[in-house]
C-alpha positions in Angstrom: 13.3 -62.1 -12.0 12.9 -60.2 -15.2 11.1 -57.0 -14.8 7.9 -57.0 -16.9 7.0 -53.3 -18.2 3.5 -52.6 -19.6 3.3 -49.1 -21.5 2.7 -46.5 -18.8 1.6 -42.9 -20.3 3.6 -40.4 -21.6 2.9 -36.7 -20.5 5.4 -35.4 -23.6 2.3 -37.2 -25.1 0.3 -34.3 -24.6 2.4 -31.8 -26.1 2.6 -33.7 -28.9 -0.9 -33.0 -29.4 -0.6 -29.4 -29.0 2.0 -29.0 -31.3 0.2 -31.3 -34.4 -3.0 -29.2 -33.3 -1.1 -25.9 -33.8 1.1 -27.4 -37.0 -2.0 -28.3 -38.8 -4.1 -25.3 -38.5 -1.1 -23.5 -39.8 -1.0 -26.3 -42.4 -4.1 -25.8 -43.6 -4.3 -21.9 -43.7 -1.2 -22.0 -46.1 -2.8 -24.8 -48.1 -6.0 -22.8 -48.7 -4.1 -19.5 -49.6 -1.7 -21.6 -52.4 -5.3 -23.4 -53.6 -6.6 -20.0 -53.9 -3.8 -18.6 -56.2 -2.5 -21.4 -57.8 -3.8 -19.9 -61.5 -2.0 -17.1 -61.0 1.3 -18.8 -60.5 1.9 -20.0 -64.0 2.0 -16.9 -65.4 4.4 -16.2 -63.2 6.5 -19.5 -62.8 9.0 -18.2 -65.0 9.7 -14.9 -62.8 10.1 -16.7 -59.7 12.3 -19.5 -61.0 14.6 -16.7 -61.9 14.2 -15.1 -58.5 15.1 -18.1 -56.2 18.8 -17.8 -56.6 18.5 -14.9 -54.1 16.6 -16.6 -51.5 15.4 -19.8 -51.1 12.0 -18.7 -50.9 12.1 -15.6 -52.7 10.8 -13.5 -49.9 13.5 -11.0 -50.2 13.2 -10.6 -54.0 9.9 -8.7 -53.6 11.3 -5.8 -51.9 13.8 -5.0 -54.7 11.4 -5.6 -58.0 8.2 -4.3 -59.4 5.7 -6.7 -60.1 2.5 -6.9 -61.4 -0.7 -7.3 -59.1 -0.9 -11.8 -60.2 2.7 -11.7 -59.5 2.3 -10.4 -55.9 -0.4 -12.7 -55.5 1.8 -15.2 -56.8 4.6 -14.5 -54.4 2.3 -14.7 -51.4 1.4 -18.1 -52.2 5.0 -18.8 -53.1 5.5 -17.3 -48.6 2.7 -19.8 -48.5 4.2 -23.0 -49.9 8.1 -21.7 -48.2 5.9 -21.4 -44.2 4.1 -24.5 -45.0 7.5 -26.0 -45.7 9.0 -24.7 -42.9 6.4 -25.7 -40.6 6.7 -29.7 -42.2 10.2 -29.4 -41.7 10.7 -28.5 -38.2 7.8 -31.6 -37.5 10.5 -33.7 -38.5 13.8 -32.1 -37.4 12.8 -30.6 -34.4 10.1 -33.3 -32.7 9.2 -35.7 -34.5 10.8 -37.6 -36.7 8.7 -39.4 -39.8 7.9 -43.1 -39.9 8.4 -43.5 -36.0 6.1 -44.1 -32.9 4.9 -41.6 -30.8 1.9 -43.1 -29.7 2.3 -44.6 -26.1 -0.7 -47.2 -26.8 1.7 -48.9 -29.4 4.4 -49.4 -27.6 5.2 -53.1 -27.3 4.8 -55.0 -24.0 8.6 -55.7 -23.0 10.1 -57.7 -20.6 13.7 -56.0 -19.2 16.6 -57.9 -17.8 16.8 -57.4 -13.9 20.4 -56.1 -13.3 20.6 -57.9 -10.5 20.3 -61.0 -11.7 23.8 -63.0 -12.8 24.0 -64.9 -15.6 24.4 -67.7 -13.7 20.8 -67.4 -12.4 22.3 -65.8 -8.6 20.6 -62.7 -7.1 22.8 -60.3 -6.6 22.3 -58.8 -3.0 25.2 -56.9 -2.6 27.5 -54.0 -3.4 30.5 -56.2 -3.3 28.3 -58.9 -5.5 27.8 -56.4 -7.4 31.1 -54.9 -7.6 33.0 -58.5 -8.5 30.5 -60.4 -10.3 27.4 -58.6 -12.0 29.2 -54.8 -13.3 31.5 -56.8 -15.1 28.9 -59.0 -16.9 26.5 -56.4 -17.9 30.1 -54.1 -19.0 30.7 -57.5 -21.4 27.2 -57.5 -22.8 27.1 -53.6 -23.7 31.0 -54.4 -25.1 29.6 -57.6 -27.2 26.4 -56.2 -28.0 26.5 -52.6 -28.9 29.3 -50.6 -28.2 31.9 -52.9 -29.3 35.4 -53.5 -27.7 37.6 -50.4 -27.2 41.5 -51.5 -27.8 44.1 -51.0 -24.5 44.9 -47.2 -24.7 49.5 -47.3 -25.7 51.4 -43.8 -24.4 50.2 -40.6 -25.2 52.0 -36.9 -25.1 50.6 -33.6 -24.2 51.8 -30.7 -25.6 50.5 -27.2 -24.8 49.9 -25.4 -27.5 48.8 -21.9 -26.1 47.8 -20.0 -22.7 46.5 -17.2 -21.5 46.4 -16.1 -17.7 43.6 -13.5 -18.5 40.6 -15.3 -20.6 37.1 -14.1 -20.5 38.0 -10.7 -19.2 40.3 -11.8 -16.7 38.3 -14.3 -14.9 40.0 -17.2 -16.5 42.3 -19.0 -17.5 43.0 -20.4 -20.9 44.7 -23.0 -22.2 44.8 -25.2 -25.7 47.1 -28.6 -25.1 47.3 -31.4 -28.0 47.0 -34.7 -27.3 48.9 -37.3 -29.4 47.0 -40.4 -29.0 49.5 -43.1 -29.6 52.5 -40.6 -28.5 53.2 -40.0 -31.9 53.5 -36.2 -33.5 52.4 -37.6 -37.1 49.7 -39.8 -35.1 46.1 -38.7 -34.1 45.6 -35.9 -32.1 43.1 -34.5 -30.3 42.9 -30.7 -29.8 42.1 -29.8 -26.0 40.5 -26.3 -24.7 40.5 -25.7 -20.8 39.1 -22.8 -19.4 40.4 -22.7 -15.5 38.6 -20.0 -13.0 41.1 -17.4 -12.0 39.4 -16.6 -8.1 38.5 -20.0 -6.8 41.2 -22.1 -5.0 42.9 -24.4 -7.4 42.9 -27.6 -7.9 39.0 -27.0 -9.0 36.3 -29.8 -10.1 35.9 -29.9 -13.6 33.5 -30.5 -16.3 34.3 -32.5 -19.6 32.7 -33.1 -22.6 33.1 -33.6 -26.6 31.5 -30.6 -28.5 30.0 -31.1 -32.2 31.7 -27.8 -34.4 35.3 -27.1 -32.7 36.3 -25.5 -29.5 36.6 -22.3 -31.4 32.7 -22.5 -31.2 32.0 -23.1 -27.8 33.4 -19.6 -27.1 33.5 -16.0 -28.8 37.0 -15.9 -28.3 39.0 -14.9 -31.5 42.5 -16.3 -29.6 41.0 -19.7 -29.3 42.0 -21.9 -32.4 40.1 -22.9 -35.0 39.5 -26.7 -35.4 41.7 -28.8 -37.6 39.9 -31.8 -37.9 37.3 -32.8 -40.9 33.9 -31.4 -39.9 30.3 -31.0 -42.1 30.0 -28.8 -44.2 27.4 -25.8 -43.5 25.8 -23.6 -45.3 26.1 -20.7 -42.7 29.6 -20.3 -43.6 30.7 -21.6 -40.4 32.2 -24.7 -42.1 33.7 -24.5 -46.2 35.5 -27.5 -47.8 34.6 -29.9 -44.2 36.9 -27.0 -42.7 36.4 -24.7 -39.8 36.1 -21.2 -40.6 36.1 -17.9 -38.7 32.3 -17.4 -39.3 31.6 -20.7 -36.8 33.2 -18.8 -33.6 30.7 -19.0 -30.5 28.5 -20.7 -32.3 27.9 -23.3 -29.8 28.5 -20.7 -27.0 24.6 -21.3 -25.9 25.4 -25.4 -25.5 28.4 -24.6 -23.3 28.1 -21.9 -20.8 31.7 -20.8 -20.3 31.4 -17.9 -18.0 28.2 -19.3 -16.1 30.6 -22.6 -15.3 33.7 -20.2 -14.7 31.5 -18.5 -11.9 30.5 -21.1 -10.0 34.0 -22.5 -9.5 34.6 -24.9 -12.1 37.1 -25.6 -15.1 35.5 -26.9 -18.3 37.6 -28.8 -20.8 36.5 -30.1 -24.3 37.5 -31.3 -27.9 35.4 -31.7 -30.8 35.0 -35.1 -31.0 35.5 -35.1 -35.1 39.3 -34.9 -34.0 38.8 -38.2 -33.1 37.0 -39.8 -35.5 34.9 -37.9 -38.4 31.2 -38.7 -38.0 30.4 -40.4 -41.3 30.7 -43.8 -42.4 34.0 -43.9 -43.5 35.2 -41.8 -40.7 36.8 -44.5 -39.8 39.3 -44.4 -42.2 41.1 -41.7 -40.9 40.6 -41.9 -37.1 41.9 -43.5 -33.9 40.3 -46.5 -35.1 42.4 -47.0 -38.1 45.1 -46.9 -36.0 44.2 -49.1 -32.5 42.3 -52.4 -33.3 41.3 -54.5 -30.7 42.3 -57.8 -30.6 40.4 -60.3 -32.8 38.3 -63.2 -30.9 39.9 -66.5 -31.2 38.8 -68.4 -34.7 37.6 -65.1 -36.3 37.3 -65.3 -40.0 36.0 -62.0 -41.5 32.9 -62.1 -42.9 32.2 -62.0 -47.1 30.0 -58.7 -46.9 32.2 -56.2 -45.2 30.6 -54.5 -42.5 29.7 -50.7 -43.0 31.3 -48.0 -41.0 33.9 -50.6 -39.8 37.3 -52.1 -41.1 36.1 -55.1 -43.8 38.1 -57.0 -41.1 36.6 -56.0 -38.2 35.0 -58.7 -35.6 31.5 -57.7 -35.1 32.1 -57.1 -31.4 34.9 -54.4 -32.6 34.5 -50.6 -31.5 32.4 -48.1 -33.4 32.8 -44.2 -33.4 31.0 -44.5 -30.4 33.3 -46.2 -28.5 36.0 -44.2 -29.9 34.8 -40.5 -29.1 34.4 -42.3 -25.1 38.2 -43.3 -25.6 38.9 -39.8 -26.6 37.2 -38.7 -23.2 39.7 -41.2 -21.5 42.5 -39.5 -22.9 41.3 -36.2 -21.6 40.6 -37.3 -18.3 44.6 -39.1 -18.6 45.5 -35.3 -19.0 43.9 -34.3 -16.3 45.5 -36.8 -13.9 48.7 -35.0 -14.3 46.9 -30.9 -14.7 47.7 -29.4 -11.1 45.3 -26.8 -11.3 42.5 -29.4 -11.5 41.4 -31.7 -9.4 41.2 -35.1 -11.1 39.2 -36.9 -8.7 36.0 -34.3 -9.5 35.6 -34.3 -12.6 32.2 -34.7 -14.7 31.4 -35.9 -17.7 28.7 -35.3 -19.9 27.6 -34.7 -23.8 24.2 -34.0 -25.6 22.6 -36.1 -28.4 25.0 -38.8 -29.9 27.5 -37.5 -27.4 25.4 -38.0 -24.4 25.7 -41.6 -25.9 29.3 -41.5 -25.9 29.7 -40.0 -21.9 27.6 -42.6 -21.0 29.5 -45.3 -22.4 32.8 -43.5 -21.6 31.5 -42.9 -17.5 30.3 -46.5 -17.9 34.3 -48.5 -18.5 36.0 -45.6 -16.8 35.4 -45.5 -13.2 37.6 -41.8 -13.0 34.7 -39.8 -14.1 33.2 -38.8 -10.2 29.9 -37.9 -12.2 28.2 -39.0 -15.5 25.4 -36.9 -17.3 23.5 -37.7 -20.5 21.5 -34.8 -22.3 18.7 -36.0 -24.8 20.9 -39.2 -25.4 18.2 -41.2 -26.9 18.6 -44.2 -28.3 21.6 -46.1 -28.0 22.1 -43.7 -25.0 19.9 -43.4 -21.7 16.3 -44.0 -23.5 15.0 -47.9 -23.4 15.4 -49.7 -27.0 12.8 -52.2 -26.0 9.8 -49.3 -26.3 10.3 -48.8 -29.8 9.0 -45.2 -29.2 10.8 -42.4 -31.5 14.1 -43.8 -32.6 14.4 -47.7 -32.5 17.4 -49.6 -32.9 17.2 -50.1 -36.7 17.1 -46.7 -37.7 19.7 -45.4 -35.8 22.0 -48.4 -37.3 20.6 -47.4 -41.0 21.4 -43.9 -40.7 24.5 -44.3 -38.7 26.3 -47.4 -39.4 29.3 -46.7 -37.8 28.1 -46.0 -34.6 27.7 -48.9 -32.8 29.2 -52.6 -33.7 28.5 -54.7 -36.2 26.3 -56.8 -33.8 24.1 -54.3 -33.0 22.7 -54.6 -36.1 21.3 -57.7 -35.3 18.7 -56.4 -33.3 17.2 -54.0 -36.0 13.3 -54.7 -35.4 14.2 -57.2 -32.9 15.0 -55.5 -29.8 12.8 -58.1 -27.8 16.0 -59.8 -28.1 18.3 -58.0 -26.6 20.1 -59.6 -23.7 20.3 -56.2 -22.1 18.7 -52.2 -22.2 19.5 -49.0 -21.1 18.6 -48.9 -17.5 21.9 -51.2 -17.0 24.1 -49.4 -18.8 22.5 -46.5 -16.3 23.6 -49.0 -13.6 27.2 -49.3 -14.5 27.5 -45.7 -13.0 26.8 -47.0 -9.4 27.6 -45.8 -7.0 28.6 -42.2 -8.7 26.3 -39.5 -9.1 24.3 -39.9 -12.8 22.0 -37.4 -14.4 19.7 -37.9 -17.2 18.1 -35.1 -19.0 14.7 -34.7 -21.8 13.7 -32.1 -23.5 10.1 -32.1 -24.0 9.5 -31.7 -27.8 12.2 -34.6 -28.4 10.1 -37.2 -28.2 12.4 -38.4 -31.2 14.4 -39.2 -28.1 12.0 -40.8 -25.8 11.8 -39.0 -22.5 9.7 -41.4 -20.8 12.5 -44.2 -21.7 15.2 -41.9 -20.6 13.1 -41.5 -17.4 12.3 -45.0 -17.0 15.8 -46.1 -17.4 17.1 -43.7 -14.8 14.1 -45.4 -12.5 15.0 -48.7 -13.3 18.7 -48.4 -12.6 17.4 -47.3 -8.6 17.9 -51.2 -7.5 22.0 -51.2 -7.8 21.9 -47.6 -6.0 20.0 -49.2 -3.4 22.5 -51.9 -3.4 25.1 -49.0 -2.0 22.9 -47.5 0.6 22.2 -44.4 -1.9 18.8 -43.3 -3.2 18.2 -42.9 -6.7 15.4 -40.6 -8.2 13.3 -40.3 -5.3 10.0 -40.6 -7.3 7.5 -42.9 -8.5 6.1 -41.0 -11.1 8.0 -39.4 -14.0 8.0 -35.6 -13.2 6.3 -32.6 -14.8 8.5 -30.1 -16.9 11.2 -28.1 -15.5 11.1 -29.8 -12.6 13.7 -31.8 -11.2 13.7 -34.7 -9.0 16.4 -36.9 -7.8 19.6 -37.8 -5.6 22.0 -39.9 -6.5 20.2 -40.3 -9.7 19.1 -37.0 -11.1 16.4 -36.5 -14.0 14.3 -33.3 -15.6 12.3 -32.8 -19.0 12.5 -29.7 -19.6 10.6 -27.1 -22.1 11.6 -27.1 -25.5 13.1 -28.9 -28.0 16.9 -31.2 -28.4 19.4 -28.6 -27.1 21.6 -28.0 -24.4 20.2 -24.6 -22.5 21.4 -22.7 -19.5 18.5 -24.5 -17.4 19.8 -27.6 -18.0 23.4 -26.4 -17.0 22.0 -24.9 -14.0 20.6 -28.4 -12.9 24.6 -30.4 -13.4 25.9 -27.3 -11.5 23.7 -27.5 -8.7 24.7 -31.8 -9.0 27.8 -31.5 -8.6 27.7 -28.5 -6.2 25.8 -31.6 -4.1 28.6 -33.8 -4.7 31.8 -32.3 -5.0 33.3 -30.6 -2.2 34.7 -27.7 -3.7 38.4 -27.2 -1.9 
């Protein structure tokens, strides 16, 4: 039986409100300000053309020239039209997205495939069942329908590239090791930075995930090296000519949490995940997937319009960055296996945003990762595709086309269709410990579908003897619920904070037993 999902309410609703309520007032003050002084900015228009070269918004310009009484005016309405701005921008970027739904009385009636139900119409009743029959189909469907098919993995190499017994003011240890991912020094690499704790009793649990701007962010360290791999250009300086520079150092420090983790026991290990593939359409050209193809189905004729983001040969069931950033994470965790000071059979993974995506689908074919946790995943990650709330199917495959596979696409404005959604790929986890995190003010992301996947996943837990979330009713912020299956929303907007590292410590402080 199918489970049929009316649309409950949303409490990230409600903040929604307050923040529009709070955005428009401010909206309108600065409109009424620029109304007022508009005449007095063309006599002026020609001053503060010449001034904007300085700053954006000119705001700094006034302190250094003298200008006439109209022209102060005029630069007031100019702060004006530059807060105003601002406060239009971070509706988009930091909340709410334009052109999408956030209204809970508009999202669709949908009808969700029951996990345990096998394609050949059989209940699935147990975790054997489930084991042999049903994770493999729903594995096949995700593979075939969004994530595509990851290649066999050929020999890799490690090579340590650095080390230092006395990191982080002697509590840690540090090491950098390369990967070659087909075992081949003028292959792919991927660059690897472990930070091991110095006083606990080694091997320790780990932590693993993909960071966005290099592992020389993730820490202030000036001994930790700078990426190598192609990354976005930014206009703080941190990135010049899609190359890492010595201004990006610790910038991510805030996402990762190095001496928090260090203190309570365990190693954390990451790469940036552009040393796998580059995240833009063509990335492809120059990562792993250029190099490993999977095998093409039987009778496959490539298709007159090439695919974008893809190979113009590649089946539409092929891997997308997606699936290759989670066969990066299998490589790590391959290096692992054979690190003595870590103990491979405790190790979590987990990512934020497109990378929460990617642990997902990486914890989902590889049963090694002990624990699985998705930050603000969204779409495409832990939130329901069938709600159409936020991000919906078609607008993550317009503005990222090589994300997902090709046959993904096909469900742009049709996600009714989908033989699948989230709360199975949720399921795969079973019986390992999964956590799923919101933030409040990303409703871009959908908290109530993250929450509801998490819930809906409970059956296959149950299925194990294990209890999932523990809760009926999607919990209020910063406060979180959950066993097996872990979930919070917490205040603010699409980050990675120290509360929400606080909540995966104190997981797998549940479920690991620290030797």
């Amino acid at each position: 039986m199918s489970i049929l999902a009316s649309p409950p309410r949303n409490p990230s609703a409600v903040l929604a409100t307050e923040i529009a309520k709070n955005k428009t007032a401010a909206l309108a003050r600065h409109v009424r300000f620029i109304a007022q002084g508009f005449t007095h900015l063309a006599i002026e228009v020609a001053t503060f053309v010449s001034l904007r070269s300085h700053d954006g918004c000119v705001v700094d310009a006034a302190s250094r020239l003298e200008l006439s009484r109209p022209a102060v005016y005029g630069l007031g309405m100019w702060r004006s039209i530059c807060i105003l701005l601002v406060v239009v921008f971070s509706i988009d970027t930091e909340a709410q997205p334009a052109g999408a739904n956030y209204d809970e009385s508009k999202v669709p009636e949908y009808i969700l495939p029951d996990p345990l139900i096998g394609l050949d119409g059989t209940t699935i009743k147990t975790a054997s069942q489930w084991q042999k029959q049903r994770r493999g189909e729903i594995l096949k469907l995700f593979e075939s329908n969004v994530y595509g098919r990851s290649p066999e993995a050929t020999k890799i190499r490690f090579k340590q590239t650095s080390g230092e017994t006395k990191a982080l003011g002697g509590k840690a240890t540090r090491r950098e090791v390369t990967v070659f991912l087909t075992g081949k020094e003028d292959g792919p690499t991927m660059d690897l930075l472990i930070f091991i704790p110095n006083k606990a009793k080694r091997p320790v649990p780990a932590f693993l995930g993909l960071n966005f701007a290099g592992n020389h962010a993730v820490d202030t360290d000036p001994w930790i090296s700078l990426a190598r791999c192609w990354l976005p250009n930014n206009r703080d300086g941190s990135v010049t000519n899609n190359r890492a520079t010595d201004a990006g150092r610790g910038k991510e420090a805030s996402r990762w949490q190095v001496e928090k983790v260090i203190d309570r026991g365990y190693a954390l290990v990451t790469a940036c995940y552009c040393d796998i593939e580059p995240d833009h359409a063509e990335g492809y050209k120059t990562s792993i997937r250029s190099v490993l193809r999977p095998e093409k189905p039987k009778g496959f004729n490539p298709s007159a319009e090439p695919p974008k983001g893809a190979p113009a040969d590649a089946a539409p069931d092929e891997w997308g960055a997606i699936g290759a950033w989670a066969f990066g994470l299998s490589r790590a965790m391959d290096y692992l296996e054979q690190e003595k000071d870590i103990d491979e059979k405790h190790v979590a993974v987990l990512g934020h945003s497109r990378l929460g995506k990617t642990a997902l689908w990486a914890g989902a074919q590889d049963e090694r990762f002990a624990i699985v946790i998705s930050n603000d995943s969204g779409e495409g990650g832990a939130a329901l595709s069938k709600r159409r709330f936020g991000e919906t199917v078609e607008r993550i495959n317009t503005s990222f086309p090589h994300w997902f596979c090709t046959n993904f696409k096909k469900y742009n404005n049709n996600e009714g269709e989908l033989p699948l959604d989230q709360h199975m790929l949720i399921s795969l986890m079973a019986p390992r410990p999964v956590y799923v995190a919101s933030a409040q003010e990303d409703l871009w992301a959908d908290p109530k579908g993250e929450f509801l996947s998490a819930k809906h996943a409970e059956p296959v837990y149950k299925l194990f003897g294990l209890e999932g979330l523990g809760v009926s009713e999607m919990p209020g912020t910063n406060q979180p619920v959950g066993k097996t299956i872990g979930y919070h929303i917490r205040s603010g907007k699409h980050d990675v904070t120290e509360y929400d590292w606080e909540q995966y410590l104190n997981l797998a402080d549940r479920h690991f037993v620290k030797k």
